[in-house]
C-alpha positions as CSV (number, residue, x, y, z in Angstrom):
1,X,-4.9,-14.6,-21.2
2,X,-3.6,-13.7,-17.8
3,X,-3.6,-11.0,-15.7
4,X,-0.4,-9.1,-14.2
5,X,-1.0,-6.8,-11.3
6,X,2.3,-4.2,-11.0
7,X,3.2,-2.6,-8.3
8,X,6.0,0.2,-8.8
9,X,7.5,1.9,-5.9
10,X,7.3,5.3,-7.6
11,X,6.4,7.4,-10.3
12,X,8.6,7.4,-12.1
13,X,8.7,3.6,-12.4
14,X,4.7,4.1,-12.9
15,X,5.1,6.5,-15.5
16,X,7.7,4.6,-17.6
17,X,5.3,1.3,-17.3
18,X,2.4,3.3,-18.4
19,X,4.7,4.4,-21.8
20,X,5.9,0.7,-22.2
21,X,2.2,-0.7,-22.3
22,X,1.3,2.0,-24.5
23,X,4.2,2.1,-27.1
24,X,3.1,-1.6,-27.3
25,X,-0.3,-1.7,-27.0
26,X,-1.0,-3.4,-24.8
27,X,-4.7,-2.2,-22.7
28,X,-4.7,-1.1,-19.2
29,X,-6.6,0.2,-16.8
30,X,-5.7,2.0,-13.5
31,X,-7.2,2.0,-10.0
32,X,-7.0,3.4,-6.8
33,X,-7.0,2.0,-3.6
34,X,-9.8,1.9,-1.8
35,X,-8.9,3.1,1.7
36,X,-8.4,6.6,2.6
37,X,-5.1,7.9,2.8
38,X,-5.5,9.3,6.2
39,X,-6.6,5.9,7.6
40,X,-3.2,4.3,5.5
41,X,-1.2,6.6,7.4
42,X,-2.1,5.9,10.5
43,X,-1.5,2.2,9.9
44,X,1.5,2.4,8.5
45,X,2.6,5.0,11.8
46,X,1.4,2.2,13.5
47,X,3.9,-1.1,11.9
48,X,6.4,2.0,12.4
49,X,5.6,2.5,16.3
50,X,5.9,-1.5,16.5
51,X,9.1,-2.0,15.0
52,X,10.8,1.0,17.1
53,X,9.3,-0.9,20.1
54,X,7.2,2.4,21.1
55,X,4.2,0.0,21.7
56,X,2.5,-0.7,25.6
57,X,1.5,-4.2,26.5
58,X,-1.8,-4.8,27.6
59,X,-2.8,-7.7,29.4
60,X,-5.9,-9.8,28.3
61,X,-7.6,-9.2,31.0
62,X,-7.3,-5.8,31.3
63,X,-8.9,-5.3,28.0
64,X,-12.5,-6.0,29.5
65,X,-11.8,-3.8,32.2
C-alpha cells in the first residue's frame, strides 16, 4: 500500500477529508507539526520581510566583525 500525505489549506477542507476517510473507512491518523507556532511565525514574518524588500544587506565580512 502507499501512503498519501494531505495537506488542506483550511478547516474546512480538513474537516470534510476527515468525513470522507471515515464514511469510507479508510484508517488515519493525525499529527502535529513539530515546531512551535511562535517560532513559525516568526519565519514566515521573515519570507514576508524578504519579499516586501524590508531586509538590510550585510556584507560577509562584516559578519565576523
Amino acid at each position: 500500500m502507499e501512503t498519501l500525505i494531505v495537506q488542506p489549506d483550511s478547516k474546512e477542507k480538513l474537516d470534510a477529508i476527515k468525513a470522507f476517510m471515515k464514511a469510507l473507512k479508510i484508517p488515519f491518523e493525525a499529527s502535529k507539526s513539530p515546531y512551535n507556532p511562535d517560532f513559525v511565525a516568526k519565519i514566515k514574518q521573515g519570507d514576508e520581510d524578504i519579499k516586501a524588500g524590508r531586509t538590510k544587506k550585510i556584507s560577509l565580512d562584516d559578519i565576523w566583525k
